[in-house]
N, C-alpha and C positions, 0 to 999 in steps of 0.2 A: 256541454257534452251531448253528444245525439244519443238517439237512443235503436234502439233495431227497428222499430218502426219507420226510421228518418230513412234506415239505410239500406233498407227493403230496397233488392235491384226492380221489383215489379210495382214499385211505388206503397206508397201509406195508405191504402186500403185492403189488401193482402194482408201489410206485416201486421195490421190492429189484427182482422181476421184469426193470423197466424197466431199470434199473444193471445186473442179472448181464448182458442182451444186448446192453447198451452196451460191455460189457469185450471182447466177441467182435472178435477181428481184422475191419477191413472194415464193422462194425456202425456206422453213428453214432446219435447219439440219436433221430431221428424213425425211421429203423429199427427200432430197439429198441421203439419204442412202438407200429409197425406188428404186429410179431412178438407184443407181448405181449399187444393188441387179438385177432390170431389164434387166440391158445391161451385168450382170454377167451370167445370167441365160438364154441370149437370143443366136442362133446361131454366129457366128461369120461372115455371109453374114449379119446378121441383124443388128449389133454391126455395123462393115464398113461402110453399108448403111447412116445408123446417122452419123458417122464420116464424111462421104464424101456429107453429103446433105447441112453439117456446113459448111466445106469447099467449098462448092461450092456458098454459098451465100455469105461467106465476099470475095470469088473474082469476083463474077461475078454482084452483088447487088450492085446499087449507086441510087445519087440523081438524079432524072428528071431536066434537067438542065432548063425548065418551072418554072415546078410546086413545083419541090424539094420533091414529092411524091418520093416511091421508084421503083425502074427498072430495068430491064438489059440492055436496049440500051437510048441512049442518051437522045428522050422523052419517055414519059410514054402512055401505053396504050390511055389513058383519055384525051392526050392533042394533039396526032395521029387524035384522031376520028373526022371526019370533018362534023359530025354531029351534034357534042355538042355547045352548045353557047357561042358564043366564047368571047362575050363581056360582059358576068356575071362570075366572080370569086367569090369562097366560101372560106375563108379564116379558117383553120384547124389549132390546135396546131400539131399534128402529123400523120405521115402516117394511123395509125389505125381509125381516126377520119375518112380519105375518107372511107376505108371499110366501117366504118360503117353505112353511108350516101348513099354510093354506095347500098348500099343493101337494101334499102330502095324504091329505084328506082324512086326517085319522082323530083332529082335535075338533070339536064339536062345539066347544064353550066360546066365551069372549077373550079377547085382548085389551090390553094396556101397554102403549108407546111411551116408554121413557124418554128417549130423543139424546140416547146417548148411555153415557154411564161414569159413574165417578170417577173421576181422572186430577187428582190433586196437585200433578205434576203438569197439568195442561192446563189447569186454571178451570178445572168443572168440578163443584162443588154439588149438592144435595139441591141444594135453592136453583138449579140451572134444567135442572130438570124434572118432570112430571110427577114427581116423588109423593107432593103432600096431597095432589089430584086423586092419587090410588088410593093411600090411607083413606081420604076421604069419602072415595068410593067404595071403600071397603066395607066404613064404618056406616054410610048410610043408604046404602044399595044391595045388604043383606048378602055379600060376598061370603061364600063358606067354604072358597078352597083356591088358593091361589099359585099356580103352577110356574116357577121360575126357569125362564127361560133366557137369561142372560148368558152373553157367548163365554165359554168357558177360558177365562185369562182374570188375570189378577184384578183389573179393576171390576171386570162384569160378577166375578164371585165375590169383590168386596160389596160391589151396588145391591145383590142377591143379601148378603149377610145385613148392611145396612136396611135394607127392605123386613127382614124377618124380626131383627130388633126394635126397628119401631113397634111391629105388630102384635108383638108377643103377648102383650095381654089382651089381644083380642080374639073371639071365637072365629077365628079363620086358620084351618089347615092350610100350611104351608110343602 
């Protein structure tokens, strides 16, 4: 059986093109053919450009070995600044949650990136994500208030509940 690739009337380097931007979150197929029309159409310094700005983030892009926010050196902007409060953590499902907080400009303390949130029915359990990181930051980083900020739907207020029940014997306002 061929595949869309095979059958691409503009040959098999388009239709992979067309398929790699169809896999993108959010992307559907006339999308993807919109995007791939672009980078056809665009210089080939500009084409490279986006090539090499991909490549530069899956190797140079990691986890704040903190906050589990994202970075290129080992902490994160946010957990560097020795400005911030260092004994209030906001607990986020994902890097995009700081953004958007961050830009707010109203929260002052630190973050904690879960990298998700309990999801039992999708196969994410407690163990998948940053969970025992926090406790343990909590427990030995002199943590005295930790601000939940999980997005409000059933499993982010079940990860927020699971988070407050581990902690509960601990002197951390939640």
């Amino acid at each position: 059986m061929k595949t869309e690739t095979q059958e691409h009337p503009y040959g098999p380097a388009v239709a992979k093109l067309i398929d790699e931007f169809a896999r993108l979150p959010g992307i559907g197929r006339k999308s993807a053919e919109r995007l791939t029309n672009h980078v056809l159409s665009s210089s080939l310094e500009e084409a490279n450009g986006l090539a090499d700005a991909i490549r530069s983030v899956k190797t140079s892009v990691k986890r704040c070995s903190m906050c589990f926010n994202l970075t290129e050196d080992t902490l994160c902007r946010i957990c560097r600044d020795p400005r911030r409060d260092q004994h209030v953590v906001c607990v986020v499902e994902q890097p995009r949650d700081v953004v958007a907080l961050e830009s707010s400009a109203a929260y002052s303390g630190l973050y904690h990136v879960l990298g998700g949130r309990i999801a039992p029915l999708e196969g994410v359990g407690p163990e998948d994500l940053t969970i025992h990181q926090l406790v343990h930051r909590v427990r030995k980083q002199g943590i005295t208030e930790l601000v939940m900020a999980t997005n409000p739907t059933l499993e982010g207020d079940g990860t927020a509940l699971f988070i407050t029940n581990l902690l509960q014997n601990d002197n951390v306002r939640i």
